[in-house]
N, C-alpha and C positions, 0 to 999 in steps of 0.2 A: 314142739315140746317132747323131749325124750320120755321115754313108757319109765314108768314107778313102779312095777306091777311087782319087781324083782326086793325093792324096800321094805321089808316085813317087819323090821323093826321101825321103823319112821314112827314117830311121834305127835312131830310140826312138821307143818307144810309152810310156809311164808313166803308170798311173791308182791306183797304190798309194795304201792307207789315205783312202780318198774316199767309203766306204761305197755305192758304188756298188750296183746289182743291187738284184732285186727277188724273189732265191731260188727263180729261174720257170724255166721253160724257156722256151726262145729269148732268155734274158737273155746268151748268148754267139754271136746270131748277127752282130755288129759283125766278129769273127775275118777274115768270107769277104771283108768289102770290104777286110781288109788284103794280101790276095793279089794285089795288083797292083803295092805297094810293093817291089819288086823290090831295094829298098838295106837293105832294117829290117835291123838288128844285134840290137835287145834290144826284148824285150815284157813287159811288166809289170803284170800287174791284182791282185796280192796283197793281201789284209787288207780287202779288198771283201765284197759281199752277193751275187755271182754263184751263179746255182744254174744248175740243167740240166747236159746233157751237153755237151760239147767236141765240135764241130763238124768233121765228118770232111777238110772244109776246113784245116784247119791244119797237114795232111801238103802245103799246096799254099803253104804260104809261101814267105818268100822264102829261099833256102842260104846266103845270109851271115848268118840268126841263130844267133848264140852263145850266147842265153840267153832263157831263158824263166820266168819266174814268176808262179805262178798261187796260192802257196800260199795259206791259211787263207779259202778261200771256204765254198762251199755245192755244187762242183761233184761230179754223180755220173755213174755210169756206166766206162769204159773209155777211156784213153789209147791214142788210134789207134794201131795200129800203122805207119801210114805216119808217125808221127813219125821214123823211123829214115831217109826221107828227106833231114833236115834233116842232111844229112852233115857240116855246120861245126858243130853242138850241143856245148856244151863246158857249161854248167848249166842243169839241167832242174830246177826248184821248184814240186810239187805236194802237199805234207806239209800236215796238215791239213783234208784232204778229205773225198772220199767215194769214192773212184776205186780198177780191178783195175790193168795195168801195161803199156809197150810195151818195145821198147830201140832203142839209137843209138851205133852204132860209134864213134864220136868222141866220145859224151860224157862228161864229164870229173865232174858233179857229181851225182848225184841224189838226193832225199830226197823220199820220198813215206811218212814217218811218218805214225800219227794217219790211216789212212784206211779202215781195216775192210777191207783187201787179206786175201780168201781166197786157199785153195788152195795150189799149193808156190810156193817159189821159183824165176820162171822161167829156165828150162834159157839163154834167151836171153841173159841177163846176160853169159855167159859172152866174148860177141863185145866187149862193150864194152869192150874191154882198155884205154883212156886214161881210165878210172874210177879219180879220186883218193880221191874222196868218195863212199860208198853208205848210206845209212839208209834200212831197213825198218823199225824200230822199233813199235812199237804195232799191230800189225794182226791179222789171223784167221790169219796164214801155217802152213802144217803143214808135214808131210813132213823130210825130210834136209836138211844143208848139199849143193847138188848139184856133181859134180866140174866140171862146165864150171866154177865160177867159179874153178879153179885156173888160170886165164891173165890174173888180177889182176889181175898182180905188181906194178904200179903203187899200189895203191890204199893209201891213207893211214889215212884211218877207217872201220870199216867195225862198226854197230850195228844187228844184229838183235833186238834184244831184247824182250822183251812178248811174244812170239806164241806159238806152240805147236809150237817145233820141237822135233823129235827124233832120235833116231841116235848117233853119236859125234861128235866133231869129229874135223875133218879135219886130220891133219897137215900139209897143204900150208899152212895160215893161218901156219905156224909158218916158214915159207921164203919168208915176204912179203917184202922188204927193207926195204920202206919202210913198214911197217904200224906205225901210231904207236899207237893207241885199238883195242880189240875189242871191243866188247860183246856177250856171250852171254846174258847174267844173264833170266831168270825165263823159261826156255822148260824143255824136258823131256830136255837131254841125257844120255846116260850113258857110264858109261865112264871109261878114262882121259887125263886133260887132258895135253896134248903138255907138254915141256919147251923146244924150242929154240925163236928166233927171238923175238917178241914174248913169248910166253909164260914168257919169262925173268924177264918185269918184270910183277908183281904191281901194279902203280899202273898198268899200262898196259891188263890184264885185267880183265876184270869176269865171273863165273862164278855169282856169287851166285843163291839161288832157283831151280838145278838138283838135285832130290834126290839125283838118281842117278852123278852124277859121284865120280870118286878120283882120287887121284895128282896129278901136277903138283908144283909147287915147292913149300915148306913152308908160304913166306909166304901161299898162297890158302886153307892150314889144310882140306884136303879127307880126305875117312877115305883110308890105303891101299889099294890094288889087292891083289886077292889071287890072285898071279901063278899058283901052282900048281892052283885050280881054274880057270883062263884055259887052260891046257893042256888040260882035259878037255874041253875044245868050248862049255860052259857061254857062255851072253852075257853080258855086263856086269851087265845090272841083275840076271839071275838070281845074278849072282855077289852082289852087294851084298844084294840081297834075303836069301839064304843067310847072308852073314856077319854083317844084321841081327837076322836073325830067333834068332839065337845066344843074343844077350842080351838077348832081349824076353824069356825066362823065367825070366832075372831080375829084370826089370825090373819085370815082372808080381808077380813073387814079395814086391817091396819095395814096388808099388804095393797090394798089398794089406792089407801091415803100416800103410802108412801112412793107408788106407780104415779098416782098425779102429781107429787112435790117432782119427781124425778124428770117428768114431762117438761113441767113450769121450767125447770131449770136448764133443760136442754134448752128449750125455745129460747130462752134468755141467753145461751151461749152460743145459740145460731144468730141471734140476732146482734152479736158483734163479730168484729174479723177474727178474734181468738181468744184464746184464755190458757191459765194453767193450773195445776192441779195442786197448789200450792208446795212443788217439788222446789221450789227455789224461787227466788226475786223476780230473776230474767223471766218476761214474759215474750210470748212471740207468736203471729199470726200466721194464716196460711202464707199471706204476700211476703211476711219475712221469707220464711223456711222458701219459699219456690224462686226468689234473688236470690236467696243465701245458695242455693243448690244451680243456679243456671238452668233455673226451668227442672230442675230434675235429669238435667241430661246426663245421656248414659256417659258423658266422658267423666261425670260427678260419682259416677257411680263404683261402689268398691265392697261391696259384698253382696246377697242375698239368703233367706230362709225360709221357715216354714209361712212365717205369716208375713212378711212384707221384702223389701228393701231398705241397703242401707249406703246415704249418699254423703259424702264430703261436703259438707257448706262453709263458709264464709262467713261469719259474721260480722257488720260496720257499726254496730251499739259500742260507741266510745272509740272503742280499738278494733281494730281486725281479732277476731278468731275465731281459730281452726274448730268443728265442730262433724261428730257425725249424727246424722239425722236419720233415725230409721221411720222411715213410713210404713205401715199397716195394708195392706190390700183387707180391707173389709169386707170383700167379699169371699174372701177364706175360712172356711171354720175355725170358730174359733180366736179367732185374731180380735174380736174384742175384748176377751176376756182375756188373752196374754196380754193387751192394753190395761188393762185394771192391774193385773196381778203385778207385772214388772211395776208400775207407780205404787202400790200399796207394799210392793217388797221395797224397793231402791231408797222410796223416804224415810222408811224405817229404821233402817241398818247403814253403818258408816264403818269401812275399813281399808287402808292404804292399796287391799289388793281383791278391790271390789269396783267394778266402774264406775263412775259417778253419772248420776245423771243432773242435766241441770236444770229440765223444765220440759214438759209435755204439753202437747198443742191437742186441743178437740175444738173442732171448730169445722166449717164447710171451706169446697174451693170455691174457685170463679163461677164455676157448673152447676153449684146449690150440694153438690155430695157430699156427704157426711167426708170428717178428714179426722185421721187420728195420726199422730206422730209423738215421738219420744227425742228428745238431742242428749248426746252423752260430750262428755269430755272428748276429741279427737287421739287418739293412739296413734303415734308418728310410726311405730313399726310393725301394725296393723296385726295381725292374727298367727300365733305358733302354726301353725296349717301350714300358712306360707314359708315356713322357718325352716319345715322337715320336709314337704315335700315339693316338686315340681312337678305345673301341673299337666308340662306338654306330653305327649305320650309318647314315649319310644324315642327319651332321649338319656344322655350319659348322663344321670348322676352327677358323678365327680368332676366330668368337666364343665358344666354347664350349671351348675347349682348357684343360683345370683346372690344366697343368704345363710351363710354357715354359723354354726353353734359346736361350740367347743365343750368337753365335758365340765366346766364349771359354769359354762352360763345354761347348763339345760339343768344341772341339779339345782342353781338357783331359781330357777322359771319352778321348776316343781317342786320346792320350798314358801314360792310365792303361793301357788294354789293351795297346798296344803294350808297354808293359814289361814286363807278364805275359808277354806272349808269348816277349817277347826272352829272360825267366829260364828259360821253356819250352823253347826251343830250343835257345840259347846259353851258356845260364848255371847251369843246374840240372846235379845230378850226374850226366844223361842226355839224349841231346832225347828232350823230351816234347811228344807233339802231341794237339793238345784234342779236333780234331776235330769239334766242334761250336759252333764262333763265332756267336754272335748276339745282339742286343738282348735276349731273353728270359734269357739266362744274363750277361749283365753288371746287376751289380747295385751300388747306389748309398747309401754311408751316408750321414751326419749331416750332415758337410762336402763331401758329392756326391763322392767319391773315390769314382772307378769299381774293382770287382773283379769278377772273371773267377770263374765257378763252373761247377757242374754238369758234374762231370769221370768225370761214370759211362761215356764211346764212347771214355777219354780210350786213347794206346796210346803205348809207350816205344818206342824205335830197340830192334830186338832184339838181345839182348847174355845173354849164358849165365848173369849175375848177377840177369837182370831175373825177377819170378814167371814162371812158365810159362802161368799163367792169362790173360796180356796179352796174349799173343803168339800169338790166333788169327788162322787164315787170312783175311784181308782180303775173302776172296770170299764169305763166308760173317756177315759181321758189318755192322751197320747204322755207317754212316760221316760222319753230318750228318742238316742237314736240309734239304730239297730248296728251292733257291732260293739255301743258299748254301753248297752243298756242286760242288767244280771238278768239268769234265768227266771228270776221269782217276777218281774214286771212280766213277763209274755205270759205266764201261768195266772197272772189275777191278781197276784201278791199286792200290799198295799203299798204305798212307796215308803222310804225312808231310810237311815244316813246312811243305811249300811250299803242301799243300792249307789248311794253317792261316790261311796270308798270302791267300789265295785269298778265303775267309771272311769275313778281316779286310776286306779292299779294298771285297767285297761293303756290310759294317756301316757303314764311312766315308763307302759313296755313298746308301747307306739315312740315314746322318744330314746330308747334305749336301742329299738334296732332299727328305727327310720322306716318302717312297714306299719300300714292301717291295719287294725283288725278283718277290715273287709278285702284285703288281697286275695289273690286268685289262688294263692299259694297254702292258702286256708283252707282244707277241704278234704275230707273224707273220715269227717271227723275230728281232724285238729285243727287247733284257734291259736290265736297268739299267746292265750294263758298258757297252753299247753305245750306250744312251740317251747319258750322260754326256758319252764319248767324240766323239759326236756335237757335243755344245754346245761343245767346245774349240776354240781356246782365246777364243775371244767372248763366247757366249753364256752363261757357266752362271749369272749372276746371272739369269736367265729362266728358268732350270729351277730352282733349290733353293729350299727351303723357303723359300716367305713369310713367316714367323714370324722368319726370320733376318733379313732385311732390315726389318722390321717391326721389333724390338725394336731391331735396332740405332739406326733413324731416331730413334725415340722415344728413345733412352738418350742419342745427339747434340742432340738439339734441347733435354733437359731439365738439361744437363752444365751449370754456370754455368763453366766453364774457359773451353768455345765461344768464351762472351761475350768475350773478349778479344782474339780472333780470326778476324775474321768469316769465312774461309774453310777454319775446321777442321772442318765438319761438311762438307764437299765434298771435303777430305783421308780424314776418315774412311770416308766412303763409298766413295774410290777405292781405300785400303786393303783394307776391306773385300770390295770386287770383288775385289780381284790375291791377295787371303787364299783366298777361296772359289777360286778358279781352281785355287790352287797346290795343296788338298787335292783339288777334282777327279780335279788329275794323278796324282795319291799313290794316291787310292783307284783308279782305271785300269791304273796300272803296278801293284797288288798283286793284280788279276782278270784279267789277261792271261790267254789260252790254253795257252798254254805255261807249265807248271811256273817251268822255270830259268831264264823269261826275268822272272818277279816279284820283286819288292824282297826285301831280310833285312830284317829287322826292328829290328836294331840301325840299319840307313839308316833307316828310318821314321821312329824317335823322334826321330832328328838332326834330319832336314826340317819333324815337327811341331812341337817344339820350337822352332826359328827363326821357323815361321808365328805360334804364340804370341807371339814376344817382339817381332814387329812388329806384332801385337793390341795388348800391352798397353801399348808403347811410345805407340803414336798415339791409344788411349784418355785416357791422362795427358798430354799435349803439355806439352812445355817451353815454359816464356815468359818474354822478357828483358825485365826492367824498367828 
């Protein structure tokens, strides 16, 4: 970085989204030669590769900056406190970091979400009284709401949420005037939730993911306060605990009756060769499934995962057919419950690019052991995995690759998922999120129509209708699979579609350059979001897959259409570049850092769809005779 020291008149600095930084220290020692720029107003090094600590120099800038962003770096360590110098400070943007916290009388904005901020909320904040905007959101924060921040009263939105507060809430939140948005949702408060001021409006609160909370307005649907042990001295949660723990024996009492029905009815389905879970007609026994599979032999066999195997069978009920049978290892954690979940998700939900299943087997083998299995539909051309890559090691690619995809059958394939997902979300009687998107769980029939399978992580929006069984603690349950599972599942985060779209974005830039997220070529810092994102908007016919530009060249040059005009195969090709560009950006915008700032899914399928119909439009070219 050239010295600035000489810019005396500089104003703005701007080096946003340039991928800058080399995630080092002293990769922010530039800051000190800007302390002579005596005029700067705004500095901006945001959505860079900056790492190290922030340079104790930056309390010596210049007092007419008003703004400062530094979000979604690499930078760690402590936000000087001499930034509270910068007395003209009106937005401070560090969210996304790694950074603890200073403050600044005058500023007007701060968000330092997404930074792993321990400790309490500092007593400091309280000065900053022309705070419109404050987000702590995502951090280690503990302790109390502390009353210094009741000199606000200015401040607009204010989301603390994700952390580990506790206490009551303060009644002053509720005498904000101008407080539009609160977010409290998934910390440890208890107590009862005020009534006046903001807390009037139910769309304007967010409380969710507090055990311990009562009271408030009806619409936040929180249990009652129960005001006469509140007289006895009793705290909040002991009160709620008390009023809990009332009906836990009976709760107990019916969970028991319902442990014995549950008993009776296994016994009953050990005491036939099998059963099914009412997923379909076709019923099937162990002894089916173990003919259907040839004993289970490994030459039957054609995939494997977290919780079981999955084997090719045969079926002679009527006609022959093709079927794959995945069997459970029961002694894997776990793997009963992705047995419930996939049956209670798969009977639910029906869509052309979701796998079918046709009938689940619980029943014992020869040996007396419990036996759990699922049979799906058979996929004749088995799993995109096998479509992209090869899995010998250390061999060519291009000459050796037994199963090629040309750029209209892979925008179709992720045209297919996208719709799955959109029914998942948007469309199904609930959103449902898969939670493990990948080339190994999409699978490919006759006519290469992609489905989406393997819905054992899968989890519903939680809702009082949904089984109870789905709806465990998010910190406690496996969430993906690493490489294309978002930042916010490895931090706690609870699941949901956004990590779905996450996933997805990852799978579209996995089939745009034919590289897994987990290559060795990943590393020191960049991912394949960031690979990509790099090659835009020039370069990415340099990064994606050979095989694409490869089949397409040959499929132009071999086209007798061409012949009719000699400069359709140099159309095709430019197409073909501004096509790869376009799902670049598709798959970028769906792997963003941030949740809410990633595509819906319904927008997805709009955008691939138009990418297709200018594929298939310039593959056929019109010609006037």
């Amino acid at each position: 970085m050239p010295s600035l020291a000489r810019l005396s008149n500089l104003y703005s600095f701007e080096l946003q989204e340039n991928n800058l930084g080399n995630n080092e220290e002293g990769d922010l020692d530039f800051i000190s030669s800007l302390v002579n720029c005596t005029n700067l107003e705004g500095l901006s090094i945001g959505l860079n590769n900056f790492g190290g600590v922030l340079p104790e120099t930056i309390s010596n800038l210049s007092t007419k900056l008003t703004k400062i962003s530094f979000q979604e770096n690499q930078i760690r360590g402590n936000i000087p406190i001499g930034v509270g110098n910068l007395t003209n400070m009106e937005r401070l943007g560090f969210f996304a970091n790694l950074l603890a916290i200073g403050n600044s009388q005058h500023l007007g904005f701060l968000d330092v979400s997404e930074n792993k901020l321990s400790g309490e909320i500092p007593q400091s904040l309280g000065s900053c009284t022309s705070l419109t905007t404050l987000s702590l959101r995502e951090n280690l924060l503990q302790g109390t709401i502390p009353k210094s921040l009741s000199t606000l009263r200015g401040i607009e939105d204010f989301d603390i949420s994700r952390n580990n507060l506790s206490g009551i809430i303060p009644n002053y939140l509720g005498s904000f005037p101008f407080l539009q948005n609160l977010n409290l949702s998934f910390n440890d408060f208890e107590g009862a939730v005020p009534i006046q001021g903001v807390f009037k409006n139910a769309s304007a609160v967010s409380v969710m993911g507090n055990t311990w909370l009562c009271g408030g307005i009806p619409n936040l649907r929180l249990p009652k306060c129960i005001s006469k042990q509140f007289k006895c001295g009793l705290s909040p949660k002991l009160n709620l605990i008390i009023s809990v723990s009332r009906g836990v024996v009976g709760l107990v009492f019916l969970l028991l009756l319902m442990l014995l029905y549950r008993s009776r009815k296994a016994r009953a389905l050990k005491s036939t060769s099998g059963s099914s879970l009412g997923v379909s007609l076709l019923k099937l026994s162990y002894g089916d499934l173990l003919k259907a599979t040839h004993g289970f032999s490994a030459s039957n066999l054609i995939g494997s995962g977290s919780f079981g195997y999955v084997y090719k069978g045969i079926l002679n009920q009527h006609e022959e057919r093709n079927v794959a049978v995945k069997v459970l290892n029961l002694q894997t954690s776990r793997a009963s419950r992705s047995f419930i979940v996939e049956c209670e998700t798969l009977k639910s939900i029906r869509h052309r690019n979701l796998v079918k299943l046709l009938t689940a087997c619980s029943s014992i083998d020869f040996q007396g052991n419990d036996f759990k299995a699922l049979v799906y539909e058979f996929m004749v051309n088995g799993s995109l995995d096998e479509w992209l890559h090869i899995s010998a090691e250390g061999v060519d690619r291009l000459a050796n690759m037994p199963k090629n995809l040309n750029l209209t059958q892979r925008v179709n394939i992720a045209i297919d998922v996208t719709c799955a997902l959109d029914y998942l979300h948007n469309r199904s009687h609930m959103p449902i999120f898969h939670c493990d998107i990948k080339p190994n769980n999409i699978l490919l029939d006759i006519d290469m129509t992609a489905c989406v399978g393997d819905f054992g992580l899968t989890r519903y929006l939680r809702d009082a209708s949904c089984p109870s069984a789905l709806h465990e603690s998010s910190s406690n349950v496996r969430k993906g699979t690493i490489g294309y599972t978002p930042l916010e599942y490895g931090t706690g985060g609870e699941v949901s579609t956004y990590g779905d779209v996450y996933s997805y974005g990852i799978l579209l830039l996995e089939m745009l350059i034919g590289k897994r997220p987990t290559d060795g070529m990943f590393k020191g810092g960049m991912d394949l979001h960031n690979f990509v994102m790099m090659a835009l908007p020039g370069r990415v016919e340099e990064i994606c897959d050979p095989l694409i530009v490869q089949i397409e060249e040959s499929s132009s040059n071999t086209n007798p259409r061409n012949n009719r005009r000699n400069h359709a195969p140099n159309d095709r090709r430019r197409t073909v570049v501004e096509c790869l560009t376009s799902i670049a950006r598709v798959g970028v915008a769906c792997s963003v850092m941030m949740p809410r700032e990633r595509k819906d899914m319904s927008n997805v399928v709009a955008e691939l769809s138009l990418i297709r119909d200018v594929l298939t439009e310039t593959r056929m070219p019109r010609v006037n005779l």
